[in-house]
C-alpha positions in Angstrom: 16.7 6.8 4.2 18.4 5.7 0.6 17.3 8.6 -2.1 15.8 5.7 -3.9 13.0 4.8 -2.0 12.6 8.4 -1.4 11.8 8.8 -4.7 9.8 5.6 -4.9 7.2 7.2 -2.2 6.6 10.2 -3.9 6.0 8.2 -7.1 3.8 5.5 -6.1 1.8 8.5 -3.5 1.8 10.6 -6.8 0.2 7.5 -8.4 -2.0 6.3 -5.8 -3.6 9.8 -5.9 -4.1 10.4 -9.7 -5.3 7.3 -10.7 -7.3 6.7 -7.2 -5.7 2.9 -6.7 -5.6 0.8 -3.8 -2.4 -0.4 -2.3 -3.1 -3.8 -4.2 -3.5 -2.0 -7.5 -0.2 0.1 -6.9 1.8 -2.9 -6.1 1.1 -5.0 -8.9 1.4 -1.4 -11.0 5.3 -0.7 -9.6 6.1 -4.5 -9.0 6.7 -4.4 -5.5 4.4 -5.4 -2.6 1.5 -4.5 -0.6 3.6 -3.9 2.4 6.3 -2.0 0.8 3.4 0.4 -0.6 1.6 0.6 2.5 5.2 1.4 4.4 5.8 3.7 1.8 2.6 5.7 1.8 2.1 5.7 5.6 5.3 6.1 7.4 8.0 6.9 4.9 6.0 9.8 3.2 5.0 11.2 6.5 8.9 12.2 7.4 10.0 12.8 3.9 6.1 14.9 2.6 3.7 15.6 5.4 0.8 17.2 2.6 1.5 14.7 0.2 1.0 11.7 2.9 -2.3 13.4 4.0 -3.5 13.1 0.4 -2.8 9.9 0.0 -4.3 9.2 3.5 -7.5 10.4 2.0 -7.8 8.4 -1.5 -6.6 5.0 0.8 -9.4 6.1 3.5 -11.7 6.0 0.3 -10.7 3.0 -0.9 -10.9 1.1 2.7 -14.4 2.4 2.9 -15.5 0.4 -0.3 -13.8 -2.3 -0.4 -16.5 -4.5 1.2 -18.3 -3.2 -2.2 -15.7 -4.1 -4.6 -15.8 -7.4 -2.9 -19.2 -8.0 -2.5 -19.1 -7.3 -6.7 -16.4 -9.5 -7.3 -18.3 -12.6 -5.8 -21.0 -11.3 -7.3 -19.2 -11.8 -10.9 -17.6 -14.5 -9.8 -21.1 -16.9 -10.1 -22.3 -15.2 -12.8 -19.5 -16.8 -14.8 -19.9 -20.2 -13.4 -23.6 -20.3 -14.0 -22.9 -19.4 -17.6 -20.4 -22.0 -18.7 
């Protein structure tokens, strides 16, 4: 694996786990995509930081619980605005 996206793992696994992201977050944050973070987090950090992957496993297991949350408030938002204009 290139020392580049070695680096880039750790980073955006670094990231993802101070700042408690989602992979969709992270991607828009580092400019790449969803799949590149999600390859990154889950299969490349596992060979190259076993702890650091199970960290990140954690904060993603999170944010996959609540996401039918974020989305139910998002479409909750989302008619609030069009009633108002």
């Amino acid at each position: 694996m290139r020392d580049y996206i070695e680096e880039r793992a750790i980073r955006i696994a670094n990231y993802i786990i101070e700042h408690g992201t989602t992979v969709r977050q992270t991607a828009k944050d580092f400019g790449v995509s969803k799949s590149t973070v999600h390859k990154d987090v889950t299969e490349r950090l596992e060979q190259i930081n076993p702890n650091l992957a199970k960290e990140v496993r954690g904060v993603l297991d999170v944010n996959k619980s609540e996401r039918h949350i974020r989305g139910g408030m998002a479409t909750k938002e989302k008619y609030l605005h069009q009633h108002t204009v």
